[in-house]
N, C-alpha and C positions, 0 to 999 in steps of 0.2 A: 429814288435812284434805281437804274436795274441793276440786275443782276446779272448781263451777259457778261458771259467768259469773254476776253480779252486775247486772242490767240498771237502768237509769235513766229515770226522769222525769226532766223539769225544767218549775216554776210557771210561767208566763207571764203575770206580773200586774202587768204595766207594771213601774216602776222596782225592785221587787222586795216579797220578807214584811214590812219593816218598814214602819210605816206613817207615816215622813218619809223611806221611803228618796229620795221625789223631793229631797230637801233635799243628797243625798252628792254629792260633786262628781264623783263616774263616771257620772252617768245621764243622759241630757237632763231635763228638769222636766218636760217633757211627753209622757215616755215611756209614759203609757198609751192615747196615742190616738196615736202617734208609727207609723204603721205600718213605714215603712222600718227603724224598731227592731226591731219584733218580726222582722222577715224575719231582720235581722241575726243576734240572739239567737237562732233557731230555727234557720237554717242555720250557725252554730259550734256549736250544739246536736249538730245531725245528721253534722258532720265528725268530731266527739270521739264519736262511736258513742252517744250519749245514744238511747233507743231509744223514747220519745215526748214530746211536749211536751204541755201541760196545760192547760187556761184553766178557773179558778175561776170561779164569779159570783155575783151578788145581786140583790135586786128589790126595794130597798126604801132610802134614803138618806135620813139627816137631816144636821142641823150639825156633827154626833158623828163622823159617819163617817169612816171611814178617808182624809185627802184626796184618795189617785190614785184611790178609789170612786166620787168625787161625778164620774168624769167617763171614762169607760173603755167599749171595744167589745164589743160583743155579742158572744159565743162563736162562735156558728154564722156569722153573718159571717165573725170571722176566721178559724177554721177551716178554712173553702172558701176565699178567698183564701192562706193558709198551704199548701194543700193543692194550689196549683199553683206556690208559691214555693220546694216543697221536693222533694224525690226519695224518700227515705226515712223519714226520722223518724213517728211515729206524731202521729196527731191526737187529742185527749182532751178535749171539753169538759162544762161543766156544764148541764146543764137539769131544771127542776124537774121533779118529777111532781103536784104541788100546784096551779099553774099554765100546767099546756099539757095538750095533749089529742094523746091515743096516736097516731091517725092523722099527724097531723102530725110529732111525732118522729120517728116512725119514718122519714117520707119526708125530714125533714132528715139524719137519721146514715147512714140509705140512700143518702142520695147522694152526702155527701162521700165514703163509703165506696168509691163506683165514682168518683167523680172522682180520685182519692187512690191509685186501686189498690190498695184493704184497709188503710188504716192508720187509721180511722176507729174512736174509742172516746168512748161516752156516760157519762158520771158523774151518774148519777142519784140527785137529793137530793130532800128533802123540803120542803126551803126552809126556816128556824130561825123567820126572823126574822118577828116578831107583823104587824111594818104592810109587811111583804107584800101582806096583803087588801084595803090601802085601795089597792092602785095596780090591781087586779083585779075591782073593784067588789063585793068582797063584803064580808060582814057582821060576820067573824069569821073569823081565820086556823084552819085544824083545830089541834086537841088533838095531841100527842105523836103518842100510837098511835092516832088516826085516821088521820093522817099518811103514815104505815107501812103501814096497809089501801090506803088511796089508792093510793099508790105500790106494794106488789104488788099490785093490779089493772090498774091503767094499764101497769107494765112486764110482767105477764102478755100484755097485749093487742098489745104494741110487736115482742114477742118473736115471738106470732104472726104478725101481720102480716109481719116479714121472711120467713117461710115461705113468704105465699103461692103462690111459684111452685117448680115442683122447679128442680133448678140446671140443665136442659138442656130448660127447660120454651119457650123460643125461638128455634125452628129457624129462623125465615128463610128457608124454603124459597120461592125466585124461580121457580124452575119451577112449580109446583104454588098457588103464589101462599097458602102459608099462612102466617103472621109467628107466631102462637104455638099451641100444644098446649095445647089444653083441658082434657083430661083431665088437664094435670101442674098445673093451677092449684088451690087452695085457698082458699073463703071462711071466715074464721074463725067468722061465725056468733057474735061477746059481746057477752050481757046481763049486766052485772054493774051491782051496787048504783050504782058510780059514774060509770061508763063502759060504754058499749057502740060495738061497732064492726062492720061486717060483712065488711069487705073485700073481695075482693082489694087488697092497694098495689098502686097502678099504679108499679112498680119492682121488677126482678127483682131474685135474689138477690146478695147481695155477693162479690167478690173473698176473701172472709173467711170465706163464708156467714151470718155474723150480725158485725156493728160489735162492739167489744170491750165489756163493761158492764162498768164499773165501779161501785161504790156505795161512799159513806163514810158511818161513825156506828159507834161502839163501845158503845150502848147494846143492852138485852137484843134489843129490834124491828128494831133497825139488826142485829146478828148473826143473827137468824133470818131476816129479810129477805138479807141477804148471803150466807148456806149457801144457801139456795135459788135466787138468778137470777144475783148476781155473779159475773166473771173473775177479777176485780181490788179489791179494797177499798184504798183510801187511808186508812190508819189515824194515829192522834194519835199520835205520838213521844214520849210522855213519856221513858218508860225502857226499860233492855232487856228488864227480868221481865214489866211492864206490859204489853209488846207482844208478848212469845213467849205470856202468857195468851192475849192476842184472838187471837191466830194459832191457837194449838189451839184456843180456840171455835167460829172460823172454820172452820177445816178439819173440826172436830168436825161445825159445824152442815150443811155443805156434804155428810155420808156422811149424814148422819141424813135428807139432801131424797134420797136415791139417788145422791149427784154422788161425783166422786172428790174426797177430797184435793187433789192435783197439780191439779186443774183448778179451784181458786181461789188468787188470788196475792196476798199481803200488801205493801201499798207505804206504809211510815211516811215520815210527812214530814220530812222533817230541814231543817235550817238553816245549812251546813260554815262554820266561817268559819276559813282557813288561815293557818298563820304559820312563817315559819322557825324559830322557836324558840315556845317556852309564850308566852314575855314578848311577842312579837309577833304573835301572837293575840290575847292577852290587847287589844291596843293596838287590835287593828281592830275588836274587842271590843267597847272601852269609845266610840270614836270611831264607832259606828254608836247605838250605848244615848245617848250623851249630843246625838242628833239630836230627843230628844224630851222632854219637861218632865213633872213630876209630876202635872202639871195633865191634857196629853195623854193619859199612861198612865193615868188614870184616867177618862178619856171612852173610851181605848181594851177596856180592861178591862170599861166598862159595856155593849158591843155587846155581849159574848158572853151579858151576862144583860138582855136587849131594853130596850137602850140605860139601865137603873137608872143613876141617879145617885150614883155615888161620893165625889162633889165635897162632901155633905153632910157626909162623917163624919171624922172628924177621921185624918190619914195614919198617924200613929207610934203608934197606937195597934191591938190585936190585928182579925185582919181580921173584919170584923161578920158578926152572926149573919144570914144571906138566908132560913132556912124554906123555900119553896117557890120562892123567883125564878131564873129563870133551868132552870126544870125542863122547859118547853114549848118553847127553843132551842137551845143545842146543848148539848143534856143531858151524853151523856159529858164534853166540856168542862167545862163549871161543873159537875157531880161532883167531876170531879178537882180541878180550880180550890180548891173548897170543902175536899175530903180533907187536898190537901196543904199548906194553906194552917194546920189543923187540928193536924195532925199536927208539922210543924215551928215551930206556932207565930209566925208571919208577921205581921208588919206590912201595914196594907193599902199603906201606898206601897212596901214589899217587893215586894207580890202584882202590883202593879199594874207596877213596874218590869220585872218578870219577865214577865209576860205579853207588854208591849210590846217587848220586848229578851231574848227568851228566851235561857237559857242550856242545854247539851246537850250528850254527850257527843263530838260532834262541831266541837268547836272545841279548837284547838293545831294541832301537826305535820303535815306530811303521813301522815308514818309511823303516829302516833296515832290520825287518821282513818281508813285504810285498816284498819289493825288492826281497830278498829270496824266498820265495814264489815264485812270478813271473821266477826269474831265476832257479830254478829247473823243473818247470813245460815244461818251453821252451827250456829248456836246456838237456831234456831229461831225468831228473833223477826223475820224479815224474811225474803220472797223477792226484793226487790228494794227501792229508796229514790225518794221523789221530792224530789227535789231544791229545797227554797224558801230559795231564797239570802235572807237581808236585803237585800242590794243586789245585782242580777243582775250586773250590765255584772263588775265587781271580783271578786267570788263564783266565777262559772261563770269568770271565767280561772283564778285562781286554782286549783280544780278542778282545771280541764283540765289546765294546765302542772305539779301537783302532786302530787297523788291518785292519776289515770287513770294516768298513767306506773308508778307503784306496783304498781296494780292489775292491769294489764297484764303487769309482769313475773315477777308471782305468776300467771296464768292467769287473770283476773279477772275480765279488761276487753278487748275489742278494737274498733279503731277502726269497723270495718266490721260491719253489721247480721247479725243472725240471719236468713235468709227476706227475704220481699218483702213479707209483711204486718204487722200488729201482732202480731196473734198469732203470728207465726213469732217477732217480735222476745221477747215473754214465754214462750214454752215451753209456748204454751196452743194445743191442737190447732183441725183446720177445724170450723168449727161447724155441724156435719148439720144438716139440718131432722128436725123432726119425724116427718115423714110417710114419708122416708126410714128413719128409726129405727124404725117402726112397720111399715115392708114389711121392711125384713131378718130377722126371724124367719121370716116367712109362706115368704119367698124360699128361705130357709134348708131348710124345713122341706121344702118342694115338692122342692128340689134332690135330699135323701134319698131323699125318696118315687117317687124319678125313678131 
């Protein structure tokens, strides 16, 4: 068996995954806009050796919505706030590629990145949701795989941009009165269909060399998109076969762009929910599921295929046939949603129960989680987990007091960080620039010929 450590996320989406987690009596109600929470939750995070914290987002809210959605912090706010709250822990958040423009990205995750001391990571989405557009003033959210194009172009252009300077491109020289080196500066120079930029950022290179990229989506464009620019993919936790699949795609698609293997990390999102025994699990179980009505999970259920109404069809009956809906949001999701709904033959207020109250192989014992754990990591279906507790505050103790201790005394887990940056914390090396990559042959070559 090895011995690699087992690194950890954890969600940071106010009261937790579930969407009446504000309704459990461990949270404040107003733990998505609760800042003094999030510090809480992010520094117990960073003592238990958890190796970054996370923040999801959205752009787009109806009546439907998830309720801690209708009212929660902008990422990159809290991130740089976070990012002086904490010492260690990694910084992760979400920003579209659909909706922001490269230059600017890039000087946001540039900067937490130097505020932060390298613990600075982007998850780049493509944004699902349809009425996105109407809060962007456009006419029409993009198509799937336009989506996709969009987004590697802009993260082509983001990626540059961090390059602009070489990493020792600002001498500071007080006698001579020069502050930067010309010659180590680079303009990127892109014209592309959707985006152009010319740069230089005015911000040098990072503590990291490049902020961590993360990307989620288990669809074919999401995995070719992901061999090519991500560190890190956040992937759907169905099952373990499910996930060791996208993990050698991933890693597949990642040699086929020139990348190593090793140098993309799989991070399924899981949901532990801990019990001294099955039977008390099972109890924290059914006491988080029964926070939300059939009614809810069926509003909840309808966000993932751009808020469809569910409410029309009758519950105890086989889950209805969608055809095409739900194909332009979060595709892999409603795939699977649809497969396995198919396959074992489900009731929609089944489908709908499930969705809001997921069930995974990661509820019962500690012993039984851990096991888990260890068997997907070695089993190929995970380099690491992110942690989306149903209800944080109860969840992450739980965890911590339970699990980690396990993990630990198996080699697993240790309280204290890998390195100083994030990517010291994932096992993913300093990120060169380009134009460095591109003189060491030259260099190489001259050295011989010398």
């Amino acid at each position: 068996m090895s011995s690699q450590r087992i690194p950890f996320g954890i969600m940071l989406q106010g009261p937790g995954g579930h969407m009446n987690a504000w309704k459990h009596h461990s949270v404040p109600a107003d733990a998505s806009t609760n800042f003094g929470y999030y510090v809480g939750i992010a520094r117990q995070a960073e003592a238990a050796g958890i190796a970054f914290a996370f923040v999801a987002d959205g752009l787009y809210i109806n009546e439907q919505s998830i309720p801690h959605f209708l009212n929660r912090f902008e990422p990159i706010v809290l991130l740089s706030a976070l990012a002086v709250a904490t010492k260690s822990i990694g910084l992760v958040g979400t920003l579209s590629t659909s909706y922001s423009d490269p230059f600017t990205v890039a000087r946001q995750f540039g900067s937490i990145d130097t505020v932060s001391g390298g613990r600075a990571g982007w998850n780049a989405v493509t944004s699902p949701l349809e009425g996105s557009a109407k809060n962007y003033g456009r006419d029409k959210h993009p198509e799937h795989a336009l989506r996709y194009q969009i987004a590697a172009e802009h993260i082509e252009i983001v990626k540059g941009l961090w390059d602009s300077w070489d990493d020792d491109a600002f001498v500071r020289d007080r006698q001579v009165g020069r502050y930067a080196d010309f010659s180590r500066m680079h303009r990127l120079n892109f014209k592309g269909r959707f985006h152009s930029a010319e740069g230089p950022l005015n911000l040098g290179r990072s503590p990291q060399g490049q902020p961590v990229l993360f990307q989620a989506g288990g669809s074919d464009d999401g995995i070719s998109l992901g061999g090519q620019h991500a560190d890190a993919v956040f992937a759907n936790a169905a099952a373990f076969e499910e996930n060791r699949e996208l993990s050698r795609r991933l890693k597949e698609s990642a040699v086929a762009h020139g990348r190593s293997a090793d140098h993309i990390k799989i991070f399924p999102g899981i949901a532990p929910i801990v019990g001294s025994t099955e039977e008390e699990a099972e109890r924290k179980y059914r006491e988080i599921r029964d926070l939300v009505s059939v009614h809810e999970a069926l509003l909840y259920l309808g966000r993932f295929f751009d808020h469809h109404d569910f409410t029309a069809y009758p519950v105890d009956e086989p889950f209805p046939e969608l055809g095409d809906i739900g194909k332009n949001n979060f595709r892999s999701t409603t795939d699977r949603i649809k497969r396995v709904a198919r396959e074992k033959k489900l009731t929609l207020r089944e489908v709908a129960l499930d969705a809001a109250t997921s069930r995974s192989e990661f509820i019962g014992t500690p012993e039984k989680i851990a096991d888990q754990l260890i068997r997907w990591v070695d089993g190929g279906a995970a380099d690491g987990f992110v942690l989306g507790f149903q209800v944080i505050p109860s969840g992450l103790d739980d965890f911590e007091a339970h699990v980690l201790p396990i993990l630990e005394k198996r080699g697993r887990h240790a309280r204290s960080q890998v390195g100083t940056t994030l990517r010291d914390h994932l096992g993913l090396p300093f990120k060169q620039s380009r134009y460095a990559q591109a003189a060491a042959p030259a260099a190489s070559a001259a050295e011989e010929a010398a």
